[in-house]
C-alpha positions in Angstrom: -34.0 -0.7 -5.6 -35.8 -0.7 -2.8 -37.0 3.9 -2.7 -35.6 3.8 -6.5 -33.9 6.9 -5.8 -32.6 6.7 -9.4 -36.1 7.4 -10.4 -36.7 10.2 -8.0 -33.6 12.2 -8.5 -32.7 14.5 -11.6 -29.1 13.8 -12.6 -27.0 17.1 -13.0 -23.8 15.0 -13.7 -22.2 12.4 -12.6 -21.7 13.7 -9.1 -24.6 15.6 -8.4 -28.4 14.4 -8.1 -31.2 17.2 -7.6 -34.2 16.6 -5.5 -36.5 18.5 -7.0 -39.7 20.7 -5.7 -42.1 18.8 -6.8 -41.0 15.4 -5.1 -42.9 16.7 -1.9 -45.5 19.4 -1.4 -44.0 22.1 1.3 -40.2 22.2 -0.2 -38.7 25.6 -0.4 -35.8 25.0 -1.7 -34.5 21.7 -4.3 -32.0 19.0 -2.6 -28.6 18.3 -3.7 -27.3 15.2 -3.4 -23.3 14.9 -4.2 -22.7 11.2 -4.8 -22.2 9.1 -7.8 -24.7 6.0 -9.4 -23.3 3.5 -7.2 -23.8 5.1 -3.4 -27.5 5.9 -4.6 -27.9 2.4 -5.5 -26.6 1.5 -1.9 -28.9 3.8 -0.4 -31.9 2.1 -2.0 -33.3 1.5 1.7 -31.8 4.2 3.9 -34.4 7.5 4.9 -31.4 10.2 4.3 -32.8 11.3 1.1 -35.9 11.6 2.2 -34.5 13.7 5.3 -32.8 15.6 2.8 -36.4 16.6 1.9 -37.8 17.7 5.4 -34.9 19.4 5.5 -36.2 22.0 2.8 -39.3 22.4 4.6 -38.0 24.8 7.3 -38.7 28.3 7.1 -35.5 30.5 5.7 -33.9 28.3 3.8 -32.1 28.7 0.7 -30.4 27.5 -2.3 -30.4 23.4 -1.8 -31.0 21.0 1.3 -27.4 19.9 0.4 -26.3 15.9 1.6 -22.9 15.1 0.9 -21.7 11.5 -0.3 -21.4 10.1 3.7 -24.9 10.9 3.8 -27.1 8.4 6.1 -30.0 8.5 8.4 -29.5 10.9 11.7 -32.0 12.6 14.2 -34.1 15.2 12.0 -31.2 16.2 9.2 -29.4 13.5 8.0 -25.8 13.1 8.8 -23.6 14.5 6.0 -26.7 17.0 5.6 -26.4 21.3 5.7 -28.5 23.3 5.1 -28.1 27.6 5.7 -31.2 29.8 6.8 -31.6 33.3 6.2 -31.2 35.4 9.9 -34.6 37.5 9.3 -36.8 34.9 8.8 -34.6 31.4 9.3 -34.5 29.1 12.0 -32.0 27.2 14.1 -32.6 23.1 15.0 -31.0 21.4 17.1 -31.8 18.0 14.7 -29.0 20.1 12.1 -26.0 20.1 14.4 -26.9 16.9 16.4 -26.2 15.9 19.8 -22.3 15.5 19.7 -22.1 19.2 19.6 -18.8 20.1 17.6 -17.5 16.9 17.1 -14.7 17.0 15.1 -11.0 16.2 14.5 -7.7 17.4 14.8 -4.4 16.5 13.0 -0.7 16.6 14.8 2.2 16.1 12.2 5.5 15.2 13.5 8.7 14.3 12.3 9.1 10.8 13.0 8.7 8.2 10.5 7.2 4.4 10.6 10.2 3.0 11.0 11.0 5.0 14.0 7.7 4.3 15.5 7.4 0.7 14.8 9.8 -0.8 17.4 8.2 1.1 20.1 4.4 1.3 18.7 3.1 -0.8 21.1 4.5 1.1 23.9 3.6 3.9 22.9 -0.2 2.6 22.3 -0.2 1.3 25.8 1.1 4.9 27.0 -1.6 6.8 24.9 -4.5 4.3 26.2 -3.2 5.4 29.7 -3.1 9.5 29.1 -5.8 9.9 27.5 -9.0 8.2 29.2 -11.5 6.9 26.4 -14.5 4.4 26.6 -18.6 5.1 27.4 -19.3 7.7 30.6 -14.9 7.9 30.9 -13.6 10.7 33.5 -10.4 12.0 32.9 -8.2 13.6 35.8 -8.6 16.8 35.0 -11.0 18.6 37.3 -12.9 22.0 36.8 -14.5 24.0 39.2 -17.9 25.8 38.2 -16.3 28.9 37.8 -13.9 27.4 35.7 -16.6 26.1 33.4 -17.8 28.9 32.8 -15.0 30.0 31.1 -14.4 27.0 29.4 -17.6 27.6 27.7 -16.9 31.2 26.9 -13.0 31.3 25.9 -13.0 27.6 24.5 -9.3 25.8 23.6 -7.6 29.3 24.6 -8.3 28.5 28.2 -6.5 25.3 28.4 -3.7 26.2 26.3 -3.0 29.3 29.2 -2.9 26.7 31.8 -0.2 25.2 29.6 -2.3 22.5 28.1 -1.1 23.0 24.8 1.0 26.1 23.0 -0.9 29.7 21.4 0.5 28.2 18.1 -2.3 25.2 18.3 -5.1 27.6 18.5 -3.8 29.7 15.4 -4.6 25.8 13.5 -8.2 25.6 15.0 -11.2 26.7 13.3 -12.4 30.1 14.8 -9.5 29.5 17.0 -11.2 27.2 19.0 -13.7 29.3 20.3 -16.9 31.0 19.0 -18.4 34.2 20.4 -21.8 34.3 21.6 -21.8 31.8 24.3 -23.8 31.7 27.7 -23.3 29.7 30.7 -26.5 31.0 31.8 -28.4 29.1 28.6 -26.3 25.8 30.1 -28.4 23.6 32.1 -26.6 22.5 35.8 -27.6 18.8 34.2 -25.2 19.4 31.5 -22.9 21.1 33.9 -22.4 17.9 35.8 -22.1 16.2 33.2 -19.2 18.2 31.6 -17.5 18.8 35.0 -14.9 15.9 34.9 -14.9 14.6 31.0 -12.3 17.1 29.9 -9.6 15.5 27.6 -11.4 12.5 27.5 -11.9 10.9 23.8 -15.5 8.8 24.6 -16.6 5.6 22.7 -19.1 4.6 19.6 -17.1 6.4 16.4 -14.4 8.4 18.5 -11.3 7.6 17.8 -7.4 8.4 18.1 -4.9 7.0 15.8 -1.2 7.0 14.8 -0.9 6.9 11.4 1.5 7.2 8.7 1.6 9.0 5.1 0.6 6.5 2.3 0.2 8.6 -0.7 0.6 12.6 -1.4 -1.7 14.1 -4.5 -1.2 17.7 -4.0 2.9 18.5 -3.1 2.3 21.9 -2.7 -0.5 21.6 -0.1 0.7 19.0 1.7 3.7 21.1 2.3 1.9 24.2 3.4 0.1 21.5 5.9 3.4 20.6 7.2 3.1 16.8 5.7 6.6 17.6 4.2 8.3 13.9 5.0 6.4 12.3 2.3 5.2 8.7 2.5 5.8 6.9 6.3 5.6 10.3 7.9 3.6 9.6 11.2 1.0 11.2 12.6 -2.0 11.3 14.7 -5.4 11.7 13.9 -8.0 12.1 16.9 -11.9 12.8 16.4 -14.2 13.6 19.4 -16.7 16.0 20.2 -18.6 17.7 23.3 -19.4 14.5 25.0 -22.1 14.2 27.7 -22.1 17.7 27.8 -23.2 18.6 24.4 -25.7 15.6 24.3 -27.2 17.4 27.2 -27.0 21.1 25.9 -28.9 19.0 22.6 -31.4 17.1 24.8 -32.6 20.3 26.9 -33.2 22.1 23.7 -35.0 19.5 21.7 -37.7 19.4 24.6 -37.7 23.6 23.8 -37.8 23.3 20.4 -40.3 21.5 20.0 -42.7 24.0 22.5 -41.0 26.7 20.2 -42.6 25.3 17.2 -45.9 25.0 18.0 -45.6 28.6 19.4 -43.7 29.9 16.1 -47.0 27.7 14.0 -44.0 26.1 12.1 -45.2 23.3 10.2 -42.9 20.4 10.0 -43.4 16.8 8.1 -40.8 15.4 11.0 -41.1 16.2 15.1 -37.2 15.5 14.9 -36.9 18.9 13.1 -38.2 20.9 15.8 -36.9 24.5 15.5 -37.1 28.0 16.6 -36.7 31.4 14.5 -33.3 32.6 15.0 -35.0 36.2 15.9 -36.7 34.1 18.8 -35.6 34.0 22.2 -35.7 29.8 22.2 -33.2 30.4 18.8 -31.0 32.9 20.9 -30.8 30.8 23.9 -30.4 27.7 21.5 -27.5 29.4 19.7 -25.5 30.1 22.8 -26.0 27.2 24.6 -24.7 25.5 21.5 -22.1 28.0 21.0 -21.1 26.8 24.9 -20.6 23.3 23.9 -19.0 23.8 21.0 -15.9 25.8 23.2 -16.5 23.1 25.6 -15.5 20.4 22.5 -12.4 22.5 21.5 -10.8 22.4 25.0 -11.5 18.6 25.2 -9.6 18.2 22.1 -7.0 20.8 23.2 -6.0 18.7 26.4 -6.1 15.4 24.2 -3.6 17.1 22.2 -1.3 17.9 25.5 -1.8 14.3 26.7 -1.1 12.8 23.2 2.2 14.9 22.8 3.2 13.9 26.9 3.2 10.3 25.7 4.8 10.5 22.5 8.1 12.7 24.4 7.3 9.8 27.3 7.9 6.8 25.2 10.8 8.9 22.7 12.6 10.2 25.5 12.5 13.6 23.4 10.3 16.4 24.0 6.9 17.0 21.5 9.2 20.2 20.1 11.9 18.0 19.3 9.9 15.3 18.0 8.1 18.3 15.7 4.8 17.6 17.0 2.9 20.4 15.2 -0.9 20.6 15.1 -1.9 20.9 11.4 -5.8 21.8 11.9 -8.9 20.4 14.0 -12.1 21.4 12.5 -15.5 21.0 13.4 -18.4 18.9 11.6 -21.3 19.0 14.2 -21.9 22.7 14.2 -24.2 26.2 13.1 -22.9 29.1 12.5 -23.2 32.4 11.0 -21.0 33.0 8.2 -21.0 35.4 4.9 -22.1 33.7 1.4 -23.4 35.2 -1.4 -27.0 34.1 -1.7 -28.0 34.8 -5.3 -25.6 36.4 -6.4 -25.5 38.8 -2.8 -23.5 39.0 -0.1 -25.2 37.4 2.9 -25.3 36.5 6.5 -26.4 33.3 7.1 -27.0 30.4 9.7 -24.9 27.4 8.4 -25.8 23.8 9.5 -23.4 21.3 9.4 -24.5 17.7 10.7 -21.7 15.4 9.6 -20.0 17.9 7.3 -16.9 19.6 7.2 -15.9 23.5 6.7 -13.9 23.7 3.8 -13.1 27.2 2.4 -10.9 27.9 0.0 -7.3 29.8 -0.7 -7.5 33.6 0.1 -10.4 33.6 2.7 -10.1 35.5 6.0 -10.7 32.7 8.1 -8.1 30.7 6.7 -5.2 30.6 9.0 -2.7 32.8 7.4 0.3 30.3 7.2 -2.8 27.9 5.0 -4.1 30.8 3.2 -2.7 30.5 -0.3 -3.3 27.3 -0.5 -7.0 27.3 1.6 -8.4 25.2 4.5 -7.0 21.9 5.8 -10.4 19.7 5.5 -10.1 16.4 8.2 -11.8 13.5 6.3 -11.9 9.9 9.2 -12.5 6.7 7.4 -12.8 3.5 10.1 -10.0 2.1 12.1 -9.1 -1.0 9.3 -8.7 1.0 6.4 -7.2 4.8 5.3 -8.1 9.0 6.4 -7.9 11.8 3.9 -6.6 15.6 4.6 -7.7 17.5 1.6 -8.7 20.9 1.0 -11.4 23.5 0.9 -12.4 25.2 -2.8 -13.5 27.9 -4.2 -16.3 25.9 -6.0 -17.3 24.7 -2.3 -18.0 28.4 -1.1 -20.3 28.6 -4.4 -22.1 25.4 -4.2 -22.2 23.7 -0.6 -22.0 27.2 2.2 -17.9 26.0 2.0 -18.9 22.7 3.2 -17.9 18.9 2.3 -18.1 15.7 3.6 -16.9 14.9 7.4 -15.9 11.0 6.8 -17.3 7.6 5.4 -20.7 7.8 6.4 -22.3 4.5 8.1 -23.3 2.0 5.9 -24.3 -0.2 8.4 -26.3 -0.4 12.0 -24.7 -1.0 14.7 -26.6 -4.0 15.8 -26.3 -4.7 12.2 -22.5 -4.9 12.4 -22.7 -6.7 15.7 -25.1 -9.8 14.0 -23.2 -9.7 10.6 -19.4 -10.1 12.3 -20.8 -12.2 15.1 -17.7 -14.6 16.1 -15.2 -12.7 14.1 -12.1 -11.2 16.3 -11.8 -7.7 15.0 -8.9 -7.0 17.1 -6.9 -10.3 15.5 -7.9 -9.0 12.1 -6.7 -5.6 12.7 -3.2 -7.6 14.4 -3.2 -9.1 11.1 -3.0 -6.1 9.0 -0.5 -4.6 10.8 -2.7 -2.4 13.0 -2.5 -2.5 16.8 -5.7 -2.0 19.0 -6.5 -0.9 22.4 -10.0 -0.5 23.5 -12.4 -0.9 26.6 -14.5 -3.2 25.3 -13.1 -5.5 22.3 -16.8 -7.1 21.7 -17.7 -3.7 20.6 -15.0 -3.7 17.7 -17.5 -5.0 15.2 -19.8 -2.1 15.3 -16.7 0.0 14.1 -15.4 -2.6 11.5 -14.7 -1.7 8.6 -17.9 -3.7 7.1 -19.7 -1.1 9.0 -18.8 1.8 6.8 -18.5 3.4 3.0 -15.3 3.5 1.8 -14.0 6.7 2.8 -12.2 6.5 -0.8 -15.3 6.8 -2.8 -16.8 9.4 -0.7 -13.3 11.5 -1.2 -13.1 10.9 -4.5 -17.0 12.3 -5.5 -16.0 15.6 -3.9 -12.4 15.7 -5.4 -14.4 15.2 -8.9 -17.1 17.4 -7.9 -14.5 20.3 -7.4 -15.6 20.3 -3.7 -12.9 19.6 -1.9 -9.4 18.9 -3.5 -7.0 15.4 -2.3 -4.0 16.6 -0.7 -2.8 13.3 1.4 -4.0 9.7 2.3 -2.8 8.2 5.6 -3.1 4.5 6.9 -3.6 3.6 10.9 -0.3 2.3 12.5 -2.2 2.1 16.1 -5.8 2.5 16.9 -7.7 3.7 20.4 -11.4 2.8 21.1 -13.5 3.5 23.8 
């Protein structure tokens, strides 16, 4: 195998691989990768791993570079990489959060079934492809002035829902509410501004999605329940995943070009230019962190108006209102994201900043920032796979809070380039082949399927099932696409 990982790693068990110190002079801290014999063969010729080792090289860290099993190759971290710094001495990158700032997903329940969607699927596709705009550079209708924006950035998913995009009940179902404190409009650049200005409640292209789905399987009753997934198999749902759009790529592109002035300034020694930090203690850090915090709100309101748009279609083409139709959100969580959260760090209660790039928050049952309708069962973790296959809600452990910073994967992790996917399905009609499953598609640009196919990814069940093993994060519910939208 091409790296022979195999050879390189130190098996814990069957789920876990250490990286150890001595693998590359300058680690502070081991790696952890969570993936079983198989994916690490797979991965004989992709750089993640050995981004999972620059990783440890930045100043603050501690306990493992942690790479969960969707782990491949990103811009400094690897995606399905996090890593948490200590505040006193730690720093913030821009390369662990990425440049989709908060992407994420959300989850709306309702109360139909498949056979009440299936005779009027395809209108309801064509509906949904109207509302809510998707595709590369896409502008939606909604306008903002810069005033406006400002308070986007600030108050997040609570702004839209008081101008009635949305109800108060949605924001009680997002992670920190949709909003995190901290942010500065004044750390925004006006290139990111313009940027932003008119892509509200737009869904993007590349790996964004929005899909109706229905329940194929329940493993865990009692959570599914609690998550409101209470009609058992052929309960229909929808399942979006976007993030910050041109605006976050921006807020991420300004602050590379700081970061990497920051450390040479700071003398932090890196073995990659793509990790290019700042102390948190550090005004670059500061600014960083609230610039990011801006996007982040910005990504939350985006998905908020999706939401409103997604529900306007489904009462459009049901002739009954989203309450009547029970169209609940369950959670929308964020997996492009730092922030600072208590662990225990050796055995002590600790405030530390937590990177997530391509991973998921999942804490457990009894923890305060579990929504209290969730908290005895814990966290609703949102797990994509790819548009031909299945999507996972599970849920967050204690043994995740112990282990990972309350983290787990985010979806199936690439498996393939997209050029890659483009040669290898060259002449192949992805659309037809989805047809043929049973799975209707709209999208921009059909020619662009292929970089999405399934081919393209892991199988989101195999990544799942590592972390169910692994005591990471628990199965509650698999759910197969009924309808798919594509940028």
């Amino acid at each position: 195998m091409g790296k022979g990982w195999l050879n390189i790693l130190e098996k814990v068990d069957k789920y876990r691989w250490r990286l150890p110190l001595s693998y590359k002079s300058g680690m502070r801290v081991p790696g952890l990768i969570f993936a079983d014999e198989r994916m690490l063969r797979a991965m004989a010729d992709d750089e993640a791993i050995e981004q999972v080792a620059n990783v440890a090289f930045l100043p603050g860290v501690v306990g493992h570079s942690l790479a969960m099993p969707d782990i491949h190759w990103g811009y400094g971290f690897p995606i399905g990489g996090v890593a948490a710094m200590r505040l006193d001495d730690g720093v913030v990158s821009p390369g662990g959060v990425g440049f989709d700032i908060n992407c994420g997903a959300r989850l709306i329940r309702t109360d139909l079934t498949e056979s009440d969607v299936r005779p009027v699927l395809r209108q309801l596709l064509d509906q949904l492809f109207r509302d809510v705009p998707s595709g590369l550079g896409a502008h939606g209708p909604l306008r903002v002035s810069h005033a406006d924006l400002d308070k986007v950035m600030t108050q997040g998913a609570a702004w839209t829902v008081e101008r009635g995009y949305g109800v108060a009940t949605d924001l009680d179902a997002t992670e920190s509410r949709g909003c995190i404190a901290g942010a500065d409009p004044n750390a925004v650049s006006e290139r990111a501004r313009q940027r932003g200005r008119e892509q509200l409640g737009t869904l993007g292209a590349g790996n964004h999605f929005l899909e109706v789905e229905a329940v194929e399987e329940v493993y865990d009753e009692e959570a599914a329940r609690a998550f409101g997934l209470d009609g058992g198999p052929g309960q229909v749902l929808v399942f979006f995943h976007c993030g910050s759009r041109g605006f976050g790529h921006q807020v991420c592109q300004d602050y590379l070009d700081v970061m990497e002035k920051a450390a040479r300034k700071y003398d932090i020694d890196l073995p990659d230019k793509q990790l290019a930090c700042a102390p948190l203690s550090s005004k670059e850090g500061k600014e960083y962190l609230a610039a990011m915090a801006a996007a982040a709100n910005f990504a939350w309101a985006n998905r908020q108006v999706i939401a409103h748009w997604t529900r306007e279609a489904f009462a459009r083409v049901l002739g009954r209102s989203a309450e009547e139709l029970g169209m609940a959100q369950v959670y929308d969580v964020a997996h492009n994201i730092a922030k600072v959260e208590e662990h225990r760090v050796g055995g002590q209660a600790m405030r530390v900043c937590v990177h997530r790039k391509g991973a998921t928050r999942a804490f457990p049952a009894g923890h305060p920032e579990v929504p209290p309708k969730y908290r005895s069962v814990g966290q609703p973790v949102l797990v994509p796979g790819d548009m031909g296959r299945y999507s996972y809600l599970c849920v967050g452990t204690e043994q995740a809070m112990a282990e990972t910073w309350g983290s787990t994967c985010h979806g199936a992790g690439r498996m393939q380039s997209r050029h890659a996917a483009k040669r290898a399905l060259q002449g192949i009609d992805i659309a037809a082949r989805l047809e043929a499953q049973g799975i209707m598609i709209r999208a921009h640009n059909r020619g662009l399927l292929a970089e999405e196919a399934s081919e393209a990814y892991k199988d989101v069940a195999d990544v799942v099932e590592v972390l169910d093993k692994a005591g990471i994060s628990r199965k509650v519910a698999r759910m197969r696409p009924l309808g798919v939208i594509k940028g």
